[in-house]
GUVEX-546541 format. One record per residue (C-alpha): x, y, z negated; residue number from 1. Coordinates in Angstrom, 2 decimals, m for minus. Last residue first. Layout:
# GUVEX-546541
+---------+---------+---------+------+
:       x :       y :       z : resi :
+---------+---------+---------+------+
:       X :       Y :       Z :  NUM :
...
+---------+---------+---------+------+
This chain:
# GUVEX-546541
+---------+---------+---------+------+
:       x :       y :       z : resi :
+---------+---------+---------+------+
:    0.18 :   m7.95 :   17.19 :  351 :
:   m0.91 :  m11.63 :   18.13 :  350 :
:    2.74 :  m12.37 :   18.54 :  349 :
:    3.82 :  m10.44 :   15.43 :  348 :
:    0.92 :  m12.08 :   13.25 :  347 :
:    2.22 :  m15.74 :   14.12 :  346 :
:    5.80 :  m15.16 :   14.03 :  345 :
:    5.13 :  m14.09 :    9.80 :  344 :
:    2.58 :  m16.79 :    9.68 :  343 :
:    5.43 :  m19.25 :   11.03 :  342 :
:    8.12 :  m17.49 :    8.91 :  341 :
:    5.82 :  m17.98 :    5.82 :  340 :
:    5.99 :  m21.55 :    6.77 :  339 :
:    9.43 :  m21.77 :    6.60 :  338 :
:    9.53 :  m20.10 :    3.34 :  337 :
:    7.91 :  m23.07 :    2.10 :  336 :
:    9.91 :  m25.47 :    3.65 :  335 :
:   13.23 :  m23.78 :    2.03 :  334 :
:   11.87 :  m23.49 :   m1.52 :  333 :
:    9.41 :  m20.38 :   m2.48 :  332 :
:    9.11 :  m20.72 :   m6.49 :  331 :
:    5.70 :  m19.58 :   m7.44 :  330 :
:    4.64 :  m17.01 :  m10.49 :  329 :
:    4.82 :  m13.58 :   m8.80 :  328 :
:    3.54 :  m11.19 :  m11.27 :  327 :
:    5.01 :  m13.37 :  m14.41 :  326 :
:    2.94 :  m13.51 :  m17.29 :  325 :
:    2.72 :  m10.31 :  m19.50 :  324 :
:    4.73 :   m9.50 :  m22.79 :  323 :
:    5.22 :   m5.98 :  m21.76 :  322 :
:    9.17 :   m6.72 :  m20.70 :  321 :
:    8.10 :   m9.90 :  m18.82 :  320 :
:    6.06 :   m8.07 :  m16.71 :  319 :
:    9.15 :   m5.90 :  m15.57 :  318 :
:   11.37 :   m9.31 :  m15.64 :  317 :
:    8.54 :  m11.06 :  m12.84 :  316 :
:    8.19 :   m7.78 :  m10.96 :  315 :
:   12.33 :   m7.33 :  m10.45 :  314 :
:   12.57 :  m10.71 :   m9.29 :  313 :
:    9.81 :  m10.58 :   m7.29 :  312 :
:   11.44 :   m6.91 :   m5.56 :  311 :
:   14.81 :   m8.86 :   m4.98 :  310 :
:   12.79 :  m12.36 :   m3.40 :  309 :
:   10.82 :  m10.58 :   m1.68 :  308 :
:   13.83 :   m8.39 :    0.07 :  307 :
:   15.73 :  m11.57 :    1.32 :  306 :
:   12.08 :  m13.10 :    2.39 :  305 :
:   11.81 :   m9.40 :    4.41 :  304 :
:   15.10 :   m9.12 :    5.97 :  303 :
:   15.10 :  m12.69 :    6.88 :  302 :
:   11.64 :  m12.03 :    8.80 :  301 :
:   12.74 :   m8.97 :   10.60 :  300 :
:   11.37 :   m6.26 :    9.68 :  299 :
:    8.80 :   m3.67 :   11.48 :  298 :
:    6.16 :   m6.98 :   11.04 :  297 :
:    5.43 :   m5.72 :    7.66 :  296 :
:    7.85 :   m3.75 :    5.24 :  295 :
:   11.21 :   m2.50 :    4.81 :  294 :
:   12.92 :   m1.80 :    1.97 :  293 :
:   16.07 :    0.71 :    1.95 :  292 :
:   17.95 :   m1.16 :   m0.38 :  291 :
:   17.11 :   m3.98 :   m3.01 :  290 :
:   19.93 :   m5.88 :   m4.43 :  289 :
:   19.40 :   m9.07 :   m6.22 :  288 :
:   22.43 :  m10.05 :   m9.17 :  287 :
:   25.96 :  m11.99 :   m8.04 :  286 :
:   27.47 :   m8.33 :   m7.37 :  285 :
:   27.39 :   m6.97 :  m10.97 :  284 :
:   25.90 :   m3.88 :  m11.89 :  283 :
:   22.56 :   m4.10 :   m9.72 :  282 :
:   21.64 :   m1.61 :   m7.49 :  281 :
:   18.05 :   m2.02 :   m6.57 :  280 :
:   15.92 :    0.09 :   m4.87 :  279 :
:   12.13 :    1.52 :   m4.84 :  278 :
:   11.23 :    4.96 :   m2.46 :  277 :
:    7.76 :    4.65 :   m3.26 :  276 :
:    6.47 :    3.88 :    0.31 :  275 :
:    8.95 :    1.13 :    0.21 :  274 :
:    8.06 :   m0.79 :   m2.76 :  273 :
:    4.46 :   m0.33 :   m1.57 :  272 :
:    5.12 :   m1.49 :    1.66 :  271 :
:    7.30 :   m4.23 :    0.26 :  270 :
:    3.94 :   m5.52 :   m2.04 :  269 :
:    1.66 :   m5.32 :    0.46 :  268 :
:    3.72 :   m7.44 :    2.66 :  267 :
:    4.86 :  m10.35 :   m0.09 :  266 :
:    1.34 :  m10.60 :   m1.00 :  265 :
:   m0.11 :  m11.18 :    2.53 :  264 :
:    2.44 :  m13.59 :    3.10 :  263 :
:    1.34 :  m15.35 :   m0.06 :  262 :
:   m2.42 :  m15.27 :    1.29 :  261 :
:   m1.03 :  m16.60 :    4.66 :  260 :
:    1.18 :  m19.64 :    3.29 :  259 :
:   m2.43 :  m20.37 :    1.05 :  258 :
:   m4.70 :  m20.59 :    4.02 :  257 :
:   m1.82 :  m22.25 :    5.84 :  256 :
:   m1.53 :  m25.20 :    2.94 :  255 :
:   m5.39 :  m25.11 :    2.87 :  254 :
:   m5.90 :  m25.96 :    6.55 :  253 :
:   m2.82 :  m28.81 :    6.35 :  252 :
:   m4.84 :  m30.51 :    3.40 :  251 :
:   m4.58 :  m30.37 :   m0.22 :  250 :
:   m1.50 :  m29.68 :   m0.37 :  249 :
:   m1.52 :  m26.32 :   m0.42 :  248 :
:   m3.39 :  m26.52 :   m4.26 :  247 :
:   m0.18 :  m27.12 :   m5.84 :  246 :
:    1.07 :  m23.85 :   m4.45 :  245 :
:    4.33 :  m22.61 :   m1.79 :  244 :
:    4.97 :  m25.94 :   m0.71 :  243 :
:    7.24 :  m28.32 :    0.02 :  242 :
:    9.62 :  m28.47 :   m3.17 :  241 :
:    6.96 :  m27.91 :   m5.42 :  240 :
:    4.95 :  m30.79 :   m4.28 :  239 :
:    7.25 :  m33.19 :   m5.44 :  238 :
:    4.85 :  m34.79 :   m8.04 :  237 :
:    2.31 :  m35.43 :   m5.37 :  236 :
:   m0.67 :  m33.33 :   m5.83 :  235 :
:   m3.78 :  m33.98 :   m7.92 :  234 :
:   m5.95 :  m37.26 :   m8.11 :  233 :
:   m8.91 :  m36.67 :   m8.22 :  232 :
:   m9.00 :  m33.26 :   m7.01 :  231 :
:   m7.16 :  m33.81 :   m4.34 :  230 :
:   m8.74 :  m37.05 :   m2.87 :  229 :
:  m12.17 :  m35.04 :   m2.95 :  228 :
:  m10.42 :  m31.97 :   m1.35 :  227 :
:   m8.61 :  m35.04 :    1.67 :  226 :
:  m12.19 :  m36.91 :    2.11 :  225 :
:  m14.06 :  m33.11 :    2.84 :  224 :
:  m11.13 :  m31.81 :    5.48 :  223 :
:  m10.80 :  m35.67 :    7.17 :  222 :
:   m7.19 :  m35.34 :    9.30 :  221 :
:   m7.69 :  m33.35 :   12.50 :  220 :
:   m5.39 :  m30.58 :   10.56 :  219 :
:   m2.32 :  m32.33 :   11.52 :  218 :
:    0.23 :  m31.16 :    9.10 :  217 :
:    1.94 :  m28.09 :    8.45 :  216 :
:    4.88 :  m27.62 :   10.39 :  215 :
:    4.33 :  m30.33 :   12.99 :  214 :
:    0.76 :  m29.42 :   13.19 :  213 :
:    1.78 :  m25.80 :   13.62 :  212 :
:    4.35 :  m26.04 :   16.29 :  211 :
:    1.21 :  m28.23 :   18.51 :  210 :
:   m1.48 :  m25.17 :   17.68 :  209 :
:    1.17 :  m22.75 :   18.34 :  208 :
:   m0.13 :  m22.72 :   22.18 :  207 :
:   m3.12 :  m21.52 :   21.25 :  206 :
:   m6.98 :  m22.62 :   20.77 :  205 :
:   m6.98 :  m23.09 :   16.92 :  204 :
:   m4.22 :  m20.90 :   16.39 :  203 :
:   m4.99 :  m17.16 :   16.12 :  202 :
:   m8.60 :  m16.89 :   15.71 :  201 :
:   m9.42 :  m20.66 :   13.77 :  200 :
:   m6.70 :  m20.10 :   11.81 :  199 :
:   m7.38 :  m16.41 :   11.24 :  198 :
:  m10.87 :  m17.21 :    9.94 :  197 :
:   m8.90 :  m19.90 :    7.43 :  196 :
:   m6.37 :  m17.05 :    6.32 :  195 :
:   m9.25 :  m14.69 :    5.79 :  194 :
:   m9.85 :  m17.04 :    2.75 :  193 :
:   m6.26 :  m16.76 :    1.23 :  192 :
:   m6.11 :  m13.22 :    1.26 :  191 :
:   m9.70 :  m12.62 :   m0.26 :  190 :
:   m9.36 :  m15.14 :   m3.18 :  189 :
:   m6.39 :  m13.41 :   m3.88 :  188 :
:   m7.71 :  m10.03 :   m4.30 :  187 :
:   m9.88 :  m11.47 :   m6.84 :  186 :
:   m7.25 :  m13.04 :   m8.82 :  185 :
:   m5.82 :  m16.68 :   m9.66 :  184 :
:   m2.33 :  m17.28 :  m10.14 :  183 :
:   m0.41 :  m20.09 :  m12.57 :  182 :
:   m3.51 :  m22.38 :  m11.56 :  181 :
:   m4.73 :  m25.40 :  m14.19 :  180 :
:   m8.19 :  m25.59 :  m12.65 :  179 :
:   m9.46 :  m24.66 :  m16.32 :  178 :
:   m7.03 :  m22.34 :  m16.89 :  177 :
:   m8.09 :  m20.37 :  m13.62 :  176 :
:  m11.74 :  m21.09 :  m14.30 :  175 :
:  m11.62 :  m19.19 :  m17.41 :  174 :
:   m9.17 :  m16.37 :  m16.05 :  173 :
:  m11.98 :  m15.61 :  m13.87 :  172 :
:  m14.60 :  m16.25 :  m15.62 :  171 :
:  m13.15 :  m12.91 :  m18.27 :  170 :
:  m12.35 :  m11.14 :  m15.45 :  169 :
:  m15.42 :  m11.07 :  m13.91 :  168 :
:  m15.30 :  m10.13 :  m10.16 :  167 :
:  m15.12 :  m13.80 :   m9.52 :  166 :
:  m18.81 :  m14.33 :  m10.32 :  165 :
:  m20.10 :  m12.99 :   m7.78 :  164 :
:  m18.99 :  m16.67 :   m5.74 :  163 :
:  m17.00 :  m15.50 :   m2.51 :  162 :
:  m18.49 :  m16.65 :    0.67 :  161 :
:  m16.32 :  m15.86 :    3.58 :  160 :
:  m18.54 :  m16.21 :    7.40 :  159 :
:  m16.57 :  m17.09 :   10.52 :  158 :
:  m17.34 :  m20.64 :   10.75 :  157 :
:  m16.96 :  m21.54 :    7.04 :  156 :
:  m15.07 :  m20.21 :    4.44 :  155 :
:  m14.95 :  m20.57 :    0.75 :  154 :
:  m15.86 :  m19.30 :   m2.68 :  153 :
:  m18.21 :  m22.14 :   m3.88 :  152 :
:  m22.04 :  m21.36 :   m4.63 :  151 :
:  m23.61 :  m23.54 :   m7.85 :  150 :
:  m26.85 :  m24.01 :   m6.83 :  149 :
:  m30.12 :  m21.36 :   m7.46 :  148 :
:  m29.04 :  m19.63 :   m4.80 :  147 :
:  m29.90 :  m16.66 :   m6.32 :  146 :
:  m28.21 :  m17.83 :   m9.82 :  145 :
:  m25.48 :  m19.40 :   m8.48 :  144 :
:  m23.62 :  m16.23 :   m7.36 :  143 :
:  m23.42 :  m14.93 :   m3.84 :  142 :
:  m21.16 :  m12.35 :   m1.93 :  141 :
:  m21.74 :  m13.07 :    1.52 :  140 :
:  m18.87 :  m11.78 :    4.19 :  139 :
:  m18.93 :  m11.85 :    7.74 :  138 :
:  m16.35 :  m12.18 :   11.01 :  137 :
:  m17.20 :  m12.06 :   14.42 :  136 :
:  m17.06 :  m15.34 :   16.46 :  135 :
:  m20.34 :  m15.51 :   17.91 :  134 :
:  m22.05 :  m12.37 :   16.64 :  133 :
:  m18.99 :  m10.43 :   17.91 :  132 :
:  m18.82 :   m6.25 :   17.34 :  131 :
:  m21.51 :   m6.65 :   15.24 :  130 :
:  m20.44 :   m9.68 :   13.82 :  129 :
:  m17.42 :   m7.91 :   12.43 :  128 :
:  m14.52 :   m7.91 :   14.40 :  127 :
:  m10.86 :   m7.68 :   13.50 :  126 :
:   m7.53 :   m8.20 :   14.82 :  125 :
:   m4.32 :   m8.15 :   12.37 :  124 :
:   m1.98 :   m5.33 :   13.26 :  123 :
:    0.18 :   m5.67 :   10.28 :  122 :
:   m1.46 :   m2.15 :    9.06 :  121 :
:   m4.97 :   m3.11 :   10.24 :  120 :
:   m4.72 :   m6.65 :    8.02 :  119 :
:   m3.46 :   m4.75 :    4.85 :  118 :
:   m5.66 :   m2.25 :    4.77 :  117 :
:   m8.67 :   m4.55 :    5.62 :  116 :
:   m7.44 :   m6.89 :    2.35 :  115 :
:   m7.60 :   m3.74 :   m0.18 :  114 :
:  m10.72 :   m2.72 :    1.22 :  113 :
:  m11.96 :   m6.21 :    0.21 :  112 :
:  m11.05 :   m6.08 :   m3.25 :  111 :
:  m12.33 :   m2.89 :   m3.75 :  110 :
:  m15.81 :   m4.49 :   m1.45 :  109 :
:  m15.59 :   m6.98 :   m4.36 :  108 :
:  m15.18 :   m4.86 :   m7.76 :  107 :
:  m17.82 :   m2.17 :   m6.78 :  106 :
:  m20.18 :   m5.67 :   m6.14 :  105 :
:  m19.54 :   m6.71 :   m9.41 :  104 :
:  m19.82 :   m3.62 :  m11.08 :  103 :
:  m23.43 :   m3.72 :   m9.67 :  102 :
:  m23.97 :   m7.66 :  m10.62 :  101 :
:  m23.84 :   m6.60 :  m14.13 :  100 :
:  m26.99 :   m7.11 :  m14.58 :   99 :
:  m29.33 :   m8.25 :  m12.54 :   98 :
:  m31.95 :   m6.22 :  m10.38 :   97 :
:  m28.67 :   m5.55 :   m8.15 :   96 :
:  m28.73 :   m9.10 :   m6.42 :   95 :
:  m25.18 :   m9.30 :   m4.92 :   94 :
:  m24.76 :   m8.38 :   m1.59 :   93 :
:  m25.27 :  m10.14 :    1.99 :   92 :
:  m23.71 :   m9.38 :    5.24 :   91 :
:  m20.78 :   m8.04 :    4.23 :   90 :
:  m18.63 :   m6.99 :    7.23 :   89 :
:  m19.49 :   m3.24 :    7.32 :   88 :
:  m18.84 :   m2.60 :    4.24 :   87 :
:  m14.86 :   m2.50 :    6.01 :   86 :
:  m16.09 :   m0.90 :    9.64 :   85 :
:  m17.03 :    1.85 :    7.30 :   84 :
:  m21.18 :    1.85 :    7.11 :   83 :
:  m23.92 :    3.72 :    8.98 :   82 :
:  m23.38 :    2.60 :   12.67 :   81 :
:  m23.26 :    5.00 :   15.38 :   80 :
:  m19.61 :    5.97 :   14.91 :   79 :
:  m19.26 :    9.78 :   16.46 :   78 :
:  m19.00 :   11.59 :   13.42 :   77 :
:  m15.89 :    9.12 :   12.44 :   76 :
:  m16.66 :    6.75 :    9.54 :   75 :
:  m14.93 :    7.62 :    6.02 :   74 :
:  m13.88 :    5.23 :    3.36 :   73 :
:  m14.52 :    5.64 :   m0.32 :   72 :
:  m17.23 :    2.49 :   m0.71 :   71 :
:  m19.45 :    1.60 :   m3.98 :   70 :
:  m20.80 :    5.05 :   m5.24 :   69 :
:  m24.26 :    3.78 :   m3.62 :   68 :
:  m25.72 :    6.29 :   m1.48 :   67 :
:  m22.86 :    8.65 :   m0.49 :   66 :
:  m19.88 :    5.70 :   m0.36 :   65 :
:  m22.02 :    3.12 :    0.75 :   64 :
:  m23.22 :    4.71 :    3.69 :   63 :
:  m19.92 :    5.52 :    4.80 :   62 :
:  m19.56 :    9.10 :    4.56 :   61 :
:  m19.79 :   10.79 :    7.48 :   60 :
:  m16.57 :   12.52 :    9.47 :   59 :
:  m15.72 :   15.40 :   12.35 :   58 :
:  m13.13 :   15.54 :   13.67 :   57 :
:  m11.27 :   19.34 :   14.57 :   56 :
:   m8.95 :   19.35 :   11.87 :   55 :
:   m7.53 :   16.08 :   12.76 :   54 :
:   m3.61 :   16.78 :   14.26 :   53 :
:   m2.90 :   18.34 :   10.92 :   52 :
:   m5.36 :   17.35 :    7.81 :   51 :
:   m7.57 :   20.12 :    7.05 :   50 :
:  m10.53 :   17.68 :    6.57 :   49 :
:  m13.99 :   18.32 :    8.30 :   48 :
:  m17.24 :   16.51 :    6.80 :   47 :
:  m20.92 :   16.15 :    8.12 :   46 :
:  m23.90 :   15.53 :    6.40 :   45 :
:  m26.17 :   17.57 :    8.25 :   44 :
:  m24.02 :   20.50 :    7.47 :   43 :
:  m20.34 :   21.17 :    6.63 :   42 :
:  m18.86 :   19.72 :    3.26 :   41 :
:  m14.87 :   20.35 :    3.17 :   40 :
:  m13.06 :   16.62 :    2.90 :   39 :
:   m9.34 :   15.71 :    1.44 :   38 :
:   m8.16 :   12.92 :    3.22 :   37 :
:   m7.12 :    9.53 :    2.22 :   36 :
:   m4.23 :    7.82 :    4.77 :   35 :
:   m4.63 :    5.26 :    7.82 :   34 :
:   m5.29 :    7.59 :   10.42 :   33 :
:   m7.69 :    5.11 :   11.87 :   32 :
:   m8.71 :    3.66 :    8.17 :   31 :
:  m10.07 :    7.42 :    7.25 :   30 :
:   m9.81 :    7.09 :    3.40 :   29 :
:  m11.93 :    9.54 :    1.56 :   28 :
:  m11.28 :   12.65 :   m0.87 :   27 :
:  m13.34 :   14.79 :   m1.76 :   26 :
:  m11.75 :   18.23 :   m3.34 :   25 :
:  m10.93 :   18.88 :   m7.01 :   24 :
:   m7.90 :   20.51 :   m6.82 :   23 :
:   m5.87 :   18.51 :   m8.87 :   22 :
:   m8.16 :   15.47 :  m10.20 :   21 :
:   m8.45 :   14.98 :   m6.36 :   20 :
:  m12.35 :   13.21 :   m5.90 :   19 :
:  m12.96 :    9.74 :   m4.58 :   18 :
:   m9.98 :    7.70 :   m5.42 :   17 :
:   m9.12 :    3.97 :   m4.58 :   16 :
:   m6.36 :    4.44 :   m2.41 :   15 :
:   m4.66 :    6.59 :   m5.09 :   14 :
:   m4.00 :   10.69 :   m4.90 :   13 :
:   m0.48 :   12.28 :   m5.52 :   12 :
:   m1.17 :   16.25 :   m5.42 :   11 :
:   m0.52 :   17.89 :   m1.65 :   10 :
:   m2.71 :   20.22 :   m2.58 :    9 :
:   m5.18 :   20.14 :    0.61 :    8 :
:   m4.47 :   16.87 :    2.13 :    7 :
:   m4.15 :   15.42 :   m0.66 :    6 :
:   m1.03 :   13.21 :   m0.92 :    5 :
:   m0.82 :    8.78 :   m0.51 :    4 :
:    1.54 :    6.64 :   m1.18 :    3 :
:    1.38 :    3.42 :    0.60 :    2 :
:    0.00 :    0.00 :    0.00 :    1 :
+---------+---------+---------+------+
């Protein structure tokens, strides 16, 4: 994530912020220019910012963002459709009679946000099934309640379902010690299930489909037989030396699902290293060194693993210092990283 300025007072504003606590003015993010604007009110529900090079667009609110409080992106004057292209995508909400399931839905289109800034600034294509009802991609936020069965957080033909329930923090962590997983956070849950709808957009029907299966595994192998074998049984005891979770084994799909989610991780988290001017210079010469980070498909891939594992090093000892678990809790061995090369090739040749 970058650092981002108001465009009026040039004060340090967050992704996530509506209003600059400086001068006061609206901010929104304008995913085209890819930075949050300060906004001047005209008429009929029109907005102008003073941002160079944009001063004469014009902007609306995303639906979301005046109506509900929910959103905080911007959609060009001209856009026909109400929402950001990010709200855009969910197809169902949670019930809002309940409570509690407000916050939840704030929490989950944050989350989301988070993962369409990622995916535009690595280049990532995206349609919503507006843009392609066939193939487009959709997002249901459910919990078991309205469905009145318990709903699983998953993916399936172009629509993400992400159980409501997620958004607590409190379930969350439950279900994470329950399931025995050093790493389990909303944001997470997004990464790793946009990986699947990438699968079936990026190598399904391509020529990496053959360079995959000999990376990953043959994905033709029973999806539904291979979970239920997993969670009987659990991984093999080497798994940590071929992959980058316990849960990648479960079957070739879920091993790229995950390789993409930590790819996803390491990205985000070198922009923002970047962005904020971050280095290492270590006393001794045997200890990581971090120097004019790069980030995304700009760097080669050995520059970026080489700068992960610096800035993961430094996350893991920062948390340590507050008492925290580590930020980064996986060990990447040599066939894991090779995998994150293959997602790394994969997203610069669809780029």
């Amino acid at each position: 994530m970058k650092v981002f300025h108001c465009s009026h007072c040039r004060h340090i504003v967050f992704f996530e912020n509506t209003q600059c606590v400086n001068c006061g003015f609206t901010l929104a993010f304008v995913p085209d220019l890819a930075v949050v604007v300060a906004l001047a009110a005209l008429s009929k529900g029109l907005w102008r910012t003073e941002l160079r090079g944009a001063a004469r667009r014009r902007f609306r609110l995303c639906r979301n963002y005046s109506q509900e409080n929910i959103c905080n992106w911007a959609v060009p004057a001209e856009d026909p459709q109400p929402l950001c292209e990010s709200c855009r995508l969910t197809q169902v909400i949670p019930n809002l009679t309940l409570e509690g399931k407000r916050e939840a839905w704030f929490r989950l289109e944050a989350a989301k946000r988070r993962l369409i800034y990622s995916l535009r600034q690595l280049h990532c294509p995206i349609a919503s099934r507006l843009d392609d009802p066939e193939h487009g991609l959709a997002y249901e936020f459910l919990s078991d309640v309205d469905s009145r069965k318990p709903v699983l957080t998953g993916y399936a033909h172009g629509v993400i379902t992400v159980n409501v329930v997620e958004a607590n923090d409190a379930e969350r962590e439950r279900r994470r010690l329950e399931m025995g997983e050093p790493y389990r956070t909303l944001l997470g849950h997004f990464r790793h299930e946009i990986g699947h709808y990438y699968w079936g957009r990026l190598i399904k029907h391509s020529s990496r489909i053959d360079p995959f299966r000999a990376l990953f595994g043959d994905e033709r192998a029973d999806y539904a037989a291979a979970l239920k074998a997993h969670y009987e049984h659990g991984p093999p005891a080497d798994w940590a030396t071929r992959f980058v979770s316990a849960y990648a084994t479960a079957h070739p799909w879920e091993d790229w699902a995950e390789s993409w989610a930590h790819y996803l991780h390491m990205t985000d988290m070198l922009e923002t290293a970047a962005d904020c001017g971050l280095s290492l210079t270590p006393k001794r010469r045997d200890e990581p060194t971090l120097l004019r980070v790069r980030s995304g498909t700009e760097a080669p891939f050995e520059r970026l693993i080489a700068d992960w594992f610096s800035l993961s090093y430094l996350l893991n000892n920062l948390n340590r210092s507050m008492g925290l678990p580590d930020g980064y809790p996986f060990v990447l061995t040599t066939p894991a990283i090779a995998k994150l090369r293959f997602v790394h090739e994969t997203i610069v040749g669809a780029s």
